[in-house]
C-alpha positions in Angstrom: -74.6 27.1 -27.7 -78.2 27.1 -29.4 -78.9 25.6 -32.9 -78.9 28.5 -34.9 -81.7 29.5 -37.2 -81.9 27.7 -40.2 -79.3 25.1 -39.3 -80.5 21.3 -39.4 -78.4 18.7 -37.6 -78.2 14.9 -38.6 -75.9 11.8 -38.8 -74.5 10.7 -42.2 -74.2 7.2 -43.1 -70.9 6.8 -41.8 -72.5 7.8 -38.4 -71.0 11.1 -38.5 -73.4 14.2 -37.5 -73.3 17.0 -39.5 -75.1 20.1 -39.7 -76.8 21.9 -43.1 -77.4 25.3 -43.3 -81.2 25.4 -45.2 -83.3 28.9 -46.0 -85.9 29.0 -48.7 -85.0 30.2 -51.8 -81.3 30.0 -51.2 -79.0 27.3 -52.1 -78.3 24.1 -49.2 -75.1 24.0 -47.9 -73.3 21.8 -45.7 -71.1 23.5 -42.6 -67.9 21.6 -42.3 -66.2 23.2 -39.1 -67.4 21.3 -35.7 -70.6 23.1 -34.1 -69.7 25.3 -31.2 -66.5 26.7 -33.0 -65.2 30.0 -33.9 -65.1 28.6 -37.3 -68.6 26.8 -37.3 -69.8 30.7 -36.4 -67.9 31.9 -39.7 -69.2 29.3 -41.9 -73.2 30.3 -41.0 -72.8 34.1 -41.3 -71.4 33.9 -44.7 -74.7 31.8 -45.3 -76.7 34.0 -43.5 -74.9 37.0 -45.5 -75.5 35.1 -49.3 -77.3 36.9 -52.1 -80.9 35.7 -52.8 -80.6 33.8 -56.2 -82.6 35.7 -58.7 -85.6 33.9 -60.2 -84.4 31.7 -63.4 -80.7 31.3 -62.3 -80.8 27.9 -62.9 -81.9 28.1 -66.4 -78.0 28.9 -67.5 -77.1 29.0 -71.2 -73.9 27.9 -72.1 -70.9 30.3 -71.8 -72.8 33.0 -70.9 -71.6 34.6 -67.5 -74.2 32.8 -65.5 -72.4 29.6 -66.4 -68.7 31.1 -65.8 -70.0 32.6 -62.8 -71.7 28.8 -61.4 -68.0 27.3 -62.7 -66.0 29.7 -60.6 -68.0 29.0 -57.2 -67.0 25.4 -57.6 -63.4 25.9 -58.3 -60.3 26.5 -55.6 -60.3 29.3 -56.2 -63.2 30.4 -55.0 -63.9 27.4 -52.6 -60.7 28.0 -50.7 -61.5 31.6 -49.7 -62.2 32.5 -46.3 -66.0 32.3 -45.4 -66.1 36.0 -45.5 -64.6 37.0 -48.4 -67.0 34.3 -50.1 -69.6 36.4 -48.9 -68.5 39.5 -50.5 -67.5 38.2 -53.8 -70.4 36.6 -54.4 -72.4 39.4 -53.7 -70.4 41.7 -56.3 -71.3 38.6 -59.0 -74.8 38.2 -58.4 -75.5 41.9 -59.0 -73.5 41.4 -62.0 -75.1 38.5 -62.9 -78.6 39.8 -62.5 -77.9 42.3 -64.7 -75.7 40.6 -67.4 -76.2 36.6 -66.2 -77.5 36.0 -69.9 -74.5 37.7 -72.0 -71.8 35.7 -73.3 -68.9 36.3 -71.9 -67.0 36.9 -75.1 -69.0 40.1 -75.6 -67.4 41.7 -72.8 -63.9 42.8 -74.4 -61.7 45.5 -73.0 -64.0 48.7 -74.5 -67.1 47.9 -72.7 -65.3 46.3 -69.2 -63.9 50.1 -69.6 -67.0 52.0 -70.0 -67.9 50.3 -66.9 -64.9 51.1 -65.0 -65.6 55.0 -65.8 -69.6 54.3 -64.7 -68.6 53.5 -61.2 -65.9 56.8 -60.6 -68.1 57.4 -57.8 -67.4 53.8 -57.1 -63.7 53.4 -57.2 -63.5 50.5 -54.2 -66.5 48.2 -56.2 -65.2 49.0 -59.3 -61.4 47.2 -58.4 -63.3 44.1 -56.5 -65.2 43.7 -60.0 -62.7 44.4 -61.7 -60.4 41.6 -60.1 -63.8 39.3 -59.8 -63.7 40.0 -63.6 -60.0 38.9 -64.2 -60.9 35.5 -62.3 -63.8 34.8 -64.8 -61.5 35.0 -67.7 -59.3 32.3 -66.2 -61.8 30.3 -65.5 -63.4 30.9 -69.3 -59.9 30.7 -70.8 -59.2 27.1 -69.2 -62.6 25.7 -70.3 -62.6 27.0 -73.6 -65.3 29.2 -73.3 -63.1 32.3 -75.0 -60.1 32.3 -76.8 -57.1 30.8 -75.1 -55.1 34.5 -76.0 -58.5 36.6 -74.7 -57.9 38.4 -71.9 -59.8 42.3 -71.5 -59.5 42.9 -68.3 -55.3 43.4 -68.7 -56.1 46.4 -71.0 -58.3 48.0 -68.7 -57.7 50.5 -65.9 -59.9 51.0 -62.6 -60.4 54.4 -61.2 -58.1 55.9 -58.6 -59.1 55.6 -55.2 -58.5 59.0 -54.1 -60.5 58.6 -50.7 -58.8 57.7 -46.7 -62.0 55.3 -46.2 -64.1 55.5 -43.3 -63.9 58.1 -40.8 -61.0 58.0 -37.9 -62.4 58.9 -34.9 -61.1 61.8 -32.9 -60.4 61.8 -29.5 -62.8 64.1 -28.7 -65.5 61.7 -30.5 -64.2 58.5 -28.6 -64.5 60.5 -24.9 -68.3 61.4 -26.4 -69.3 57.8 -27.4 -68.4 56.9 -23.9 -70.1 59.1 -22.4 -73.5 58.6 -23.9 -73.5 54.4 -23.5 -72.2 53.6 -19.9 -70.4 50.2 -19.1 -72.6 47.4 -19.1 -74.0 47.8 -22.3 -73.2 45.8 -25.8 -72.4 49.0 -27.9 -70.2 50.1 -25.2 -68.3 46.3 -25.2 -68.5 46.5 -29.0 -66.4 49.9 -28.8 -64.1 48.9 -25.8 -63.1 45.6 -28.3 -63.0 47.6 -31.4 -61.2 50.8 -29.8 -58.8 49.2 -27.3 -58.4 45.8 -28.6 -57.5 47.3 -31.9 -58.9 44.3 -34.0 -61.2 44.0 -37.4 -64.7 44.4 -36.3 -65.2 40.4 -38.1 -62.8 39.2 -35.3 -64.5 41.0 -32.5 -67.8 39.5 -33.7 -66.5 35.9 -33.2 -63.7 36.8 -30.3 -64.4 33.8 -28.5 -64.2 33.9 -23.7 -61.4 31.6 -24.7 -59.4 33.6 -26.3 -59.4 36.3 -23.5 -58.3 34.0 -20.9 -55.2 35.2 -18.8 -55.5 39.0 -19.6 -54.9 38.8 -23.4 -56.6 38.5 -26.5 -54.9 35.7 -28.4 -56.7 35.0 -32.4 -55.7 34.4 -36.3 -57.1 37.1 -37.4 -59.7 36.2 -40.5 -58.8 38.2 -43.1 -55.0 37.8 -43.1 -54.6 35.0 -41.3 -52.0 36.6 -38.7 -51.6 35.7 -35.5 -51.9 38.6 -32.7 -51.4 38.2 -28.8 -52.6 41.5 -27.0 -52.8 42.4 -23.8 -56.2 43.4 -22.5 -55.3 46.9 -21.0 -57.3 48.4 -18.1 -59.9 50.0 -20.0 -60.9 47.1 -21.6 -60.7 45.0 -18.9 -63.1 47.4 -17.5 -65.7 46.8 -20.4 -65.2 43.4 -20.2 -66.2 42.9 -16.4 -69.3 45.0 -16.7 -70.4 42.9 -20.3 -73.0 41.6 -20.8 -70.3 39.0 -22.0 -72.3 35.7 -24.0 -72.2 32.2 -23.1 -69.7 31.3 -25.8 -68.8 34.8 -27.5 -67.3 37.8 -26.0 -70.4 39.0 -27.9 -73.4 37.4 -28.7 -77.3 39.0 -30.2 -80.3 38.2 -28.4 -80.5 34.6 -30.3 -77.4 33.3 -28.1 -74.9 33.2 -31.6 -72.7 35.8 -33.7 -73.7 39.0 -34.5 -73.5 38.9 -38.6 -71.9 41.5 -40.3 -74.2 43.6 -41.0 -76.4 43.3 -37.9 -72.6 44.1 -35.9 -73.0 47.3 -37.4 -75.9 48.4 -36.9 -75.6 47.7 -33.5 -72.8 49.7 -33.3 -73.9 52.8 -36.1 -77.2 53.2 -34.4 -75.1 53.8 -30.8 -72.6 56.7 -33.0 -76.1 58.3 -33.8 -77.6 58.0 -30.6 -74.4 59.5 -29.4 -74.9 62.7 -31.7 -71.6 60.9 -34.0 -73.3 60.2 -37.2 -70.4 60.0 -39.2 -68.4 57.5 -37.0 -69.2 53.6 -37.8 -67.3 50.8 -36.2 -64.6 50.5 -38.8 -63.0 54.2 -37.7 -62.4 52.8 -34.3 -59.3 50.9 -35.5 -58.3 53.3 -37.2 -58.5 55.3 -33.8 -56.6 52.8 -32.3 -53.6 53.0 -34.4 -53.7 56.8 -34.7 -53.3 56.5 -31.0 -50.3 53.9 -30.9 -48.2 56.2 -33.6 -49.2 59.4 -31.7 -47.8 58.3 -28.7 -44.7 57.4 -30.1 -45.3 53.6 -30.9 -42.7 52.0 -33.6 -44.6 50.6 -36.4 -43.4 47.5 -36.6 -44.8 47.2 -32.6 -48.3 48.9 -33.8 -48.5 46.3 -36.3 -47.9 43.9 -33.5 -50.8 44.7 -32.2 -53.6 45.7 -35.1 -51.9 42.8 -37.1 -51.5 44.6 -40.5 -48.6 42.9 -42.6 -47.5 45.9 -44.6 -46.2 49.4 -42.8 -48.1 51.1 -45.6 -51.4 49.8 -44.7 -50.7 50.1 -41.1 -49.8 54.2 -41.9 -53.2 54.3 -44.1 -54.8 53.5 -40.9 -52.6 55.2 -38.3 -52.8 58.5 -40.4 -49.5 59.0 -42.2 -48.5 62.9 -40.7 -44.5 62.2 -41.1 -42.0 61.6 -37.8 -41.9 64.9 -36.4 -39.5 64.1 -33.8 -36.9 62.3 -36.4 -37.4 65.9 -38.1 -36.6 67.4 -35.4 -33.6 65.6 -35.1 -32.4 65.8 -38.4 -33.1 70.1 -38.2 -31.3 70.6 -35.1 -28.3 68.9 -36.2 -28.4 70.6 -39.6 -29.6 74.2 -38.3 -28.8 74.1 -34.5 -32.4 74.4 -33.9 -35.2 71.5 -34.0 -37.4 74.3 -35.6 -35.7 77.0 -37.4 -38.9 78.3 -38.7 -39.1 80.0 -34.8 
């Protein structure tokens, strides 16, 4: 595996060697996990992925929300998250902070978090993550006195609803187009096969390791929940992956040797939707795909979740698409009525 950009490598003074992730005009920071590792590669895209500091953010008054802000990165809170969800949190706070980074954080009581809540309607997914950022920069306020020990805003606040089924699920119709516009052989067409037939988060199929598709299944923790999965590679899949181009390390790798980041993943994968006349399609609908297909063809849900790894059989029907058991309602009509459809 190549150094990756950025990345310095040296020996401590207890002889150990560690490696630092340095970029101008962003903070230093060390990457603990051991180089070559599925977890070393998670550690440097969430650096990669970091907002630029804004000139003057280390001129911080105290208790203004600059300074909670600063105190909440170096709590457990924050410091125990997973690399990627570090990455999107502290992008939501340093857009807050460029904005507000000088206001005290006792002039933002439950009246004006509100009016922000109704500013971002259109908004309703980043106005909840803020809105739960915000709750976690009260704690930390409360506990070091910067507010009131009984001042809490946020708990008198409402988000709006989110009224939306997220991004697109593909059709069938879409999936058999995609294919046919990018042969096997190609990186969008592996990046589908994984995303589509492997039915995993497109974060995991960016650091899906040849190891962990050794002996004809794919065997992770998946990164955002932490649960383990153990799927077998079915034959289309297989397919993609003989044809690859499969990395050195990675199942997939960019032209640099190392992870795809987040957002590079997808526009890898976008750009091949729109060369494939599917605009609206993105990477994250391919899951969804994936479980509409499971539940469609008469999967259990607690063996789909098996597979896509979601803990809750709510969120694993959010994805599937939630149309009701038609044959249970069958069922239940034909021994009520003497017909499984009485409407014919």
């Amino acid at each position: 595996m190549k150094q990756p950009e950025y990345v310095s490598k040296f020996t401590d003074r207890h002889g150990k060697v560690r490696y630092r992730f340095r970029r101008k005009g962003y903070p230093s920071q060390y990457i603990r996990a051991p180089f070559g590792t599925k977890e070393f590669e998670r550690e440097y895209a969430a650096c990669l992925g970091q907002e630029k500091p804004s000139i003057g953010a280390g001129r911080i008054s105290p208790g203004s929300v600059s300074d909670v802000i600063a105190r909440y990165y170096s709590d457990s809170a924050f410091l125990d998250l997973r690399p990627s969800t570090k990455t999107v949190y502290r992008g939501v706070l340093e857009r807050f902070r460029k904005t507000f980074g000088d206001d005290p954080m006792r002039a933002f009581d439950a009246k004006r978090i509100q009016t922000m809540m109704n500013a971002m309607r259109h908004k309703p997914t980043a106005a909840i993550r803020l809105r739960k950022l915000l709750a976690q920069l009260f704690t930390i306020a409360r506990r070091e006195g910067i507010v009131p020990g009984t001042f809490d805003p946020v708990k008198d606040t409402r988000p709006p609803k989110v009224e939306t089924e997220g991004y697109h699920r593909w059709s069938e119709e879409e999936l058999a187009q995609f294919e046919a516009k990018h042969q096997l052989g190609t990186k969008p067409r592996l990046a589908f096969a994984l995303l589509l037939y492997g039915a995993q988060r497109s974060g995991d199929v960016r650091f899906l390791s040849r190891a962990a598709i050794e002996g004809g299944r794919i065997r992770l923790k998946q990164s955002k929940t932490s649960n383990a999965v153990n799927v077998p590679i079915v034959e289309p899949l297989r397919e993609a992956l003989e044809a690859g181009p499969l990395g050195d390390l990675l199942v997939l790798e960019n032209n640099r040797g190392t992870a795809y980041t987040a957002k590079s993943f997808y526009q890898m994968v976008k750009t091949a939707c729109i060369a494939a006349n599917l605009p609206h399609c993105s990477p994250h609908g391919l899951r969804k795909a994936a479980a509409r297909r499971l539940m469609e063809r008469g999967v259990a849900n607690e063996d789909g979740m098996a597979i896509t790894g979601h803990k809750t059989v709510r969120e694993y029907l959010r994805y599937a698409g939630d149309s009701g058991d038609e044959e249970r309602a069958n069922r239940a009509m034909e021994k009520a009525y003497g017909v499984s459809n009485p409407s014919e």
